[in-house]
N, C-alpha and C positions, 0 to 999 in steps of 0.2 A: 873224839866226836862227842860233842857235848848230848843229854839225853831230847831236848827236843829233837834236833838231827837224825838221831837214829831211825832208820826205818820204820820199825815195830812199833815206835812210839808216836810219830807221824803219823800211821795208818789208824792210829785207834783217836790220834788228834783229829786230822783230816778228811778220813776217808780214805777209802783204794784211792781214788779219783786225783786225791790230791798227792799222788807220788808220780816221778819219772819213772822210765822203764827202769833205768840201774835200780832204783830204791825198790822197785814190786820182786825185778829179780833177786836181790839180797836178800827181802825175805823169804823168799825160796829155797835158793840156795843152802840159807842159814850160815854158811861159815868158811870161810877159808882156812890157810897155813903160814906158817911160819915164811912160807918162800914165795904163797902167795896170798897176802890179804883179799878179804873179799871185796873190800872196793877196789883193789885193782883187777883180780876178775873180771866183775861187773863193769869196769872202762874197758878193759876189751872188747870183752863180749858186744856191748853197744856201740862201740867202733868199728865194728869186726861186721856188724848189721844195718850200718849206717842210722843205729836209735832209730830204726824200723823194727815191729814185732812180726810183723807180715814174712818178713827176709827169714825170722828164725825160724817161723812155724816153715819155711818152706825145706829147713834144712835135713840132715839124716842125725841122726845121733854121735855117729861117727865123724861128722863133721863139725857138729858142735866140740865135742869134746877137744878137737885140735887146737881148741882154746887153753891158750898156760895156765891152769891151775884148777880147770872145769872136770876133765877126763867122765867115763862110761858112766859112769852112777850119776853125777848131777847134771850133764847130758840128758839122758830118761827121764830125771826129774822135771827137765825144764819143760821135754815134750809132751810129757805127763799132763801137767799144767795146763798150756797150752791146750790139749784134745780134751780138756775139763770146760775150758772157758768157750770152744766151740760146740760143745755138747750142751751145752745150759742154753745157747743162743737157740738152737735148732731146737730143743726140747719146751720153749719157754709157748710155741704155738707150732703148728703144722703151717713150715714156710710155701706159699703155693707160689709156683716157678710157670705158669699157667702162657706169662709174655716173655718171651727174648731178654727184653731189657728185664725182668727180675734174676734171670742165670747171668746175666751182666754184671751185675750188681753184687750178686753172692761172691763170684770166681774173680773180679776183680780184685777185692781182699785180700786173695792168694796169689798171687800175680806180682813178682818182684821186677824189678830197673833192670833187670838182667840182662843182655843183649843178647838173648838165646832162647831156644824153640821152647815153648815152654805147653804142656798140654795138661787138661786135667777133665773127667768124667764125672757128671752129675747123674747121678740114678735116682728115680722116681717113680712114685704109685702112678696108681690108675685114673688119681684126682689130682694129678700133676705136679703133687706137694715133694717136698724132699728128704731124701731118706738118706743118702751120703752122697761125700765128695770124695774122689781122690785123686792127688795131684799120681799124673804116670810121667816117671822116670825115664827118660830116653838119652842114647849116645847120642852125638852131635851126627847129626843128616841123616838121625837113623825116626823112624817112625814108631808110635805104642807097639806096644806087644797087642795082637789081637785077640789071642788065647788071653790071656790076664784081663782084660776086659770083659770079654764074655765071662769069664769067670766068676770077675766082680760082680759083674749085673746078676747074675744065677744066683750068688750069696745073698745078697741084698734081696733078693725077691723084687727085681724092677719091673715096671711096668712100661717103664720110658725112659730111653739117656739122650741126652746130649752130648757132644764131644766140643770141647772149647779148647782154645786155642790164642795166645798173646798176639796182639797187631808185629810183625816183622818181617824185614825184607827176607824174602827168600828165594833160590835159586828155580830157575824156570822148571830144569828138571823136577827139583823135591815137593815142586807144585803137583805138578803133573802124576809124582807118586802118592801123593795125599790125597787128591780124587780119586784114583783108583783105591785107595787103602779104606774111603771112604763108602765106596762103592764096595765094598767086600764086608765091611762092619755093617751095613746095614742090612747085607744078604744074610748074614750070622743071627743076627737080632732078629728078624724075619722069621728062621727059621725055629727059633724059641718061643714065636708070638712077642716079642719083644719090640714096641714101637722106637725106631733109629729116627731122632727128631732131625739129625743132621751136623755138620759142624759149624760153631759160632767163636767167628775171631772177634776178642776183642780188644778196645782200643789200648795205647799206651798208657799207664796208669800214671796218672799225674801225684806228685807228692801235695800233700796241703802243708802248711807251714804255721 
């Protein structure tokens, strides 16, 4: 790889701006092995994500690393990174989430092509601004954990959540369990003085090109 080409040397030519995700990820990374170069890494990896960053930050660590040549350490590092560049966005002003369509906006971001339930919790002050996300982990046709939520919001010192939710078909029954399971998180949050703004699906998240 000639030295324009290198990553390292492109970013101080270019700009971040001006690299692909393989090239931001490389210098991350910093290095591969003999069995596996770092640009083949990094072509996994972004095959492996559809060259979506959206799909990695949605991953586990453990699941990254089942990438050839990535494993536990540069897994962490990546999501390291990652909860750095989400942390500069939220810290750059106090994001106010005041309308629907601004929690639309945020959690759409996190929100993969996935064809699966996919749920995530917005905590907020008492001026509606926001204070974290997090994506909650569920089995297939099983519902959030409700303790782990309240949980979350108590940590956080919330003053407000929403509960969002991806646009997908679902069965009439697990309808039917998701209002009642809704109806129990807002008695929960209730009981904390915790205002339960309600649950907001939203739409399919289209790719830009």
């Amino acid at each position: 790889m000639s030295v324009a080409d290198r990553p390292r040397e492109k970013l101080i030519q270019l700009g971040a701006a001006g690299l692909s995700n393989a090239e931001l990820i490389a210098i991350i990374l910093r290095s591969g092995s003999q069995s596996f170069p770092l640009a083949m890494i990094c072509k996994s990896l972004v095959e492996a994500i559809s060259d979506n960053i959206s799909n990695l930050s949605s991953l586990s660590a453990e699941q990254i690393a089942k990438v050839k040549g990535i494993g536990e350490v540069k897994a962490i590092t990546l999501l390291a990174a990652i909860e750095l560049g989400k942390r500069s966005l939220r810290q750059a002003s106090p994001l106010s989430l005041k309308d629907d369509s601004a929690v639309e906006q945020l959690i759409s971001a996190y929100l993969t092509t996935e064809d699966i339930t996919q749920y995530h919790l917005v905590l907020m002050n008492n001026r509606h601004e926001l204070l974290a996300t997090s994506a909650l982990e569920t089995e297939k046709g099983k519902l959030p954990d409700l303790k782990a939520m309240i949980k979350l919001s108590l940590e956080a010192g919330a003053a407000e959540i929403v509960l969002c939710r991806n646009e997908i078909k679902l069965p009439s029954r697990f309808c039917d369990q998701e209002k009642a399971f809704i109806i129990q998180l807002d008695a929960a949050a209730s009981m904390l003085k915790i205002k339960m703004r309600g649950l907001l699906v939203i739409g399919k998240k289209v790719e830009h090109k």
